[in-house]
C-alpha positions as CSV (number, residue, x, y, z in Angstrom):
1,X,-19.2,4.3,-8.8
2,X,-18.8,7.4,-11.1
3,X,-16.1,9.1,-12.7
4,X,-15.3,11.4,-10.3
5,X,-12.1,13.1,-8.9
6,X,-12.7,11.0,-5.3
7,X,-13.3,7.8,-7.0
8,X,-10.7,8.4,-9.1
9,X,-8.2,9.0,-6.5
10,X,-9.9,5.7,-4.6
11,X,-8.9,3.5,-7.8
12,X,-5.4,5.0,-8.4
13,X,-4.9,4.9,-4.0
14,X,-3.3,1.3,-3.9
15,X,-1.1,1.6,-7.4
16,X,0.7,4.4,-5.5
17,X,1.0,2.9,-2.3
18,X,3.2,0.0,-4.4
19,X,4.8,2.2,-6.3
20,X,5.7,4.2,-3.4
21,X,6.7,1.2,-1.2
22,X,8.5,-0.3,-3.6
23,X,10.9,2.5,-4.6
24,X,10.8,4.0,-1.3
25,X,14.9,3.1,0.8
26,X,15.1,0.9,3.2
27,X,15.9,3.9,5.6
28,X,12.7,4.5,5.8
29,X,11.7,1.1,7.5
30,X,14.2,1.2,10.1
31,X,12.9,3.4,13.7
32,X,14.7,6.9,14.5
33,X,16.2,6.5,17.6
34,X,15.1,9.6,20.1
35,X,12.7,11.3,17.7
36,X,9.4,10.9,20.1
37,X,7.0,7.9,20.0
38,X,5.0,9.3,17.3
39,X,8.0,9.7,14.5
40,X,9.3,6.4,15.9
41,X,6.0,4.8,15.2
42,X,4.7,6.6,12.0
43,X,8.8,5.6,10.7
44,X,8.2,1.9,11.9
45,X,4.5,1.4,10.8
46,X,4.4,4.0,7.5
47,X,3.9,0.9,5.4
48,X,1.2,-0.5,7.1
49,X,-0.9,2.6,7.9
50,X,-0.7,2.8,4.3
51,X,-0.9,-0.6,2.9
52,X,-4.1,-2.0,4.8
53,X,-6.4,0.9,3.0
54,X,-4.6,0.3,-0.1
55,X,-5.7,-3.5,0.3
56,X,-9.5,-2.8,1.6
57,X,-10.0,-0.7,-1.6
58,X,-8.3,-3.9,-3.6
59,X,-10.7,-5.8,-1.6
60,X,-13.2,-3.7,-2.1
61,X,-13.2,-3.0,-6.3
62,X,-13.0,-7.3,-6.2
63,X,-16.5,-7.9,-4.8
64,X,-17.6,-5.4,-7.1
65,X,-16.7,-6.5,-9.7
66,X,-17.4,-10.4,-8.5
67,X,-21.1,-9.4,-7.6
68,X,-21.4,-5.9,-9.6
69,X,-25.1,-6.1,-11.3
70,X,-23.6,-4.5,-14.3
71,X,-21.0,-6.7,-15.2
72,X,-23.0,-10.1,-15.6
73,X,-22.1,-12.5,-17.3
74,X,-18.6,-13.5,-18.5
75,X,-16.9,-10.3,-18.1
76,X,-16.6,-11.0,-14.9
77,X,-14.5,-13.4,-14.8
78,X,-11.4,-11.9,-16.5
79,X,-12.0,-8.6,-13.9
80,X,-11.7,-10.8,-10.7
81,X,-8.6,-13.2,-11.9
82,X,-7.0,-9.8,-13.0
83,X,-7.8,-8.1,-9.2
84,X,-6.7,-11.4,-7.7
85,X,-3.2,-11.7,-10.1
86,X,-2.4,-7.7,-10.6
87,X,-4.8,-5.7,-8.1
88,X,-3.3,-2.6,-7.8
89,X,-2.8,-2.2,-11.3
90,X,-5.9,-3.7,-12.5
91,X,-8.6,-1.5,-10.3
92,X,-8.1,1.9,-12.2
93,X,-8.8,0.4,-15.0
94,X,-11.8,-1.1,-13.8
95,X,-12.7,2.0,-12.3
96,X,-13.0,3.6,-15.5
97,X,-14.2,1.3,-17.6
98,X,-17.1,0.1,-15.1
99,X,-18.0,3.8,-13.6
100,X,-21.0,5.7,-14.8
101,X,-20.2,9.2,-15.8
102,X,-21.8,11.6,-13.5
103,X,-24.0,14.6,-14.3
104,X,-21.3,17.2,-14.5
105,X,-19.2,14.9,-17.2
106,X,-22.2,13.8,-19.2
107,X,-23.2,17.5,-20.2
108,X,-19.9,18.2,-21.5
């Protein structure tokens, strides 16, 4: 993992997914009646088509941080429970405190 603008967006991707599902109305949720299949399907299923990727990079940050090679010891612990408890809001901040810098950041 490095400090990059993809990873970056990667870590912040699930916090505004719950953000975004939790402010967004209940309108939303509900199907528009003779709007086509696909605008009655993307309005039923918006939160899962964006919720399951939200939850795989979750998933994903977790077992890095459970297995990562560079956080041995017991700094690991705290990492996962905090995944497990608060994961959206925890894995930006474990993206940036466990990412390497890459080459264009490190010459600045």
């Amino acid at each position: 993992m490095q400090r990059t603008p993809i990873w970056a967006a990667v870590a912040f991707f699930p916090l505004f997914v719950t953000v975004g599902g939790a402010s967004a109305p209940e309108s939303w949720s509900s199907p528009v009646v003779n709007a086509g299949p696909v605008v009655e399907f993307l309005t039923t299923w918006w939160w899962v088509l964006l919720g399951i990727p939200a939850i795989l990079v979750v998933l994903y940050f977790l077992v890095h941080a459970a297995v990562g090679v560079k956080r041995a010891g017991v700094s690991r612990l705290p990492w996962v429970l905090g995944m497990v408890i608060l994961g959206p809001l925890v894995t930006p901040a474990y993206w940036w405190v466990c990412s390497t810098r890459s080459d264009n950041s490190a010459k600045r």
